[in-house]
C-alpha positions as CSV (number, residue, x, y, z in Angstrom):
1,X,0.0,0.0,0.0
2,X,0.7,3.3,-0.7
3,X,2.5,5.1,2.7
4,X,0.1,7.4,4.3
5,X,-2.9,5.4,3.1
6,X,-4.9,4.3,6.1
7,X,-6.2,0.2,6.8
8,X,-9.2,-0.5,8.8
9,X,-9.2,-2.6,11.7
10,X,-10.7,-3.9,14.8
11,X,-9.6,-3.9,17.8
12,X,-11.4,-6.1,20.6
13,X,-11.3,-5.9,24.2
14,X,-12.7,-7.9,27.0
15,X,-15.6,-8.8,24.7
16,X,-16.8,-5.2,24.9
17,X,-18.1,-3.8,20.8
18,X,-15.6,-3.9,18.2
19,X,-13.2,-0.7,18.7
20,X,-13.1,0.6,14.7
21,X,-9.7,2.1,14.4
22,X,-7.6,3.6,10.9
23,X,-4.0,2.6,11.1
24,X,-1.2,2.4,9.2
25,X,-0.8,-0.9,7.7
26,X,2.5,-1.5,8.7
27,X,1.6,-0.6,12.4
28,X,-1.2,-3.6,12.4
29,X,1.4,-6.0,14.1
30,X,1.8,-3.5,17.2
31,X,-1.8,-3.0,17.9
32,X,-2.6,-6.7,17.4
33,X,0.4,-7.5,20.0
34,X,-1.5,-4.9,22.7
35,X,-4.8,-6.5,21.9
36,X,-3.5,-9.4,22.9
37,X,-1.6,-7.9,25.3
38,X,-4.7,-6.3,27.2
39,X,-6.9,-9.0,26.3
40,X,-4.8,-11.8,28.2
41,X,-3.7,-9.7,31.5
42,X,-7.7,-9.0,31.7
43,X,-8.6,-12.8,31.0
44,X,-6.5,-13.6,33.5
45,X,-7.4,-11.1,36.2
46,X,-11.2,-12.0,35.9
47,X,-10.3,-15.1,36.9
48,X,-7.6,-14.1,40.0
49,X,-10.6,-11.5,41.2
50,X,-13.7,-13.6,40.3
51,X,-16.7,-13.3,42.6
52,X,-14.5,-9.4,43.7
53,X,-14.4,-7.1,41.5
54,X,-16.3,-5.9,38.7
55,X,-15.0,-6.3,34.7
56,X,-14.7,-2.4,34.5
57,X,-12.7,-2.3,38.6
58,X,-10.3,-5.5,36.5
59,X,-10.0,-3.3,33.4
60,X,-9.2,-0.4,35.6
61,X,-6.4,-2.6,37.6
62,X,-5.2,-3.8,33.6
63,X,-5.4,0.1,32.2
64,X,-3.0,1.2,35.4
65,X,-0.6,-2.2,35.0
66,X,0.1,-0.8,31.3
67,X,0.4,2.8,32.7
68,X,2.7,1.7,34.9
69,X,4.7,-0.4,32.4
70,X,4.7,2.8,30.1
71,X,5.8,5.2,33.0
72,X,8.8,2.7,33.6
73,X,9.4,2.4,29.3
74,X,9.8,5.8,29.1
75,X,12.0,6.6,32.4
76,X,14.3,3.6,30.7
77,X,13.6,5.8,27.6
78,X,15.0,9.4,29.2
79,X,17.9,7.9,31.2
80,X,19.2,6.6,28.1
81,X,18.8,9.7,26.1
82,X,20.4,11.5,28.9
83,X,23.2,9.4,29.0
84,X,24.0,9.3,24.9
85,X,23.4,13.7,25.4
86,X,25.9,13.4,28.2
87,X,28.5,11.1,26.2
88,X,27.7,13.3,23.0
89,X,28.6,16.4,25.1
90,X,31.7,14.4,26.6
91,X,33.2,13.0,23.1
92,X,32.8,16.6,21.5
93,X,35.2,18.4,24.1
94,X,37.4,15.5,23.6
95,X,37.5,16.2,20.0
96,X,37.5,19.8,20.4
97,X,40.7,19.3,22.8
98,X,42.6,17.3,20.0
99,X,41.4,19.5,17.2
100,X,44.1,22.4,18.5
């Protein structure tokens, strides 16, 4: 397909309505993987809180367990940018010292 043009898919979680979503086709995988993704942690967690807790309070404990794995993603994400600026920074007054 042509890149920019759009694919129509469905996304479906804890047997809630089809979500209709327009994607890029060669993001499909990725948003297959979190469908999955949600769909198994919530599958699971029905079971561990049967007879407990609601299927919206379980999707609310599965919505803040990917928050939370996001939250830690991107720390991971800016500690390692930080360190390549830092090391950037570090290597160009080392070649700025041999330079002259």
């Amino acid at each position: 397909m042509p890149e920019g043009k759009k694919q129509n898919i469905n996304i479906k979680i804890a047997g809630l309505n089809p979500i209709p979503l327009q994607i890029e086709p060669d993001d499909e995988q990725m948003y297959r993987i979190a469908e999955s993704g949600v769909n198994s942690l919530w599958i699971k967690w029905m079971q561990r809180f049967k007879g407990k807790c609601t299927s919206e309070e379980v999707m609310a404990r599965v919505a803040f367990q990917f928050a939370l794995h996001y939250a830690k993603a991107k720390k991971l994400n800016d500690d390692a940018e930080n360190l390549l600026s830092e090391f950037e920074n570090k290597l160009d007054e080392l070649v700025v010292k041999n330079v002259k």
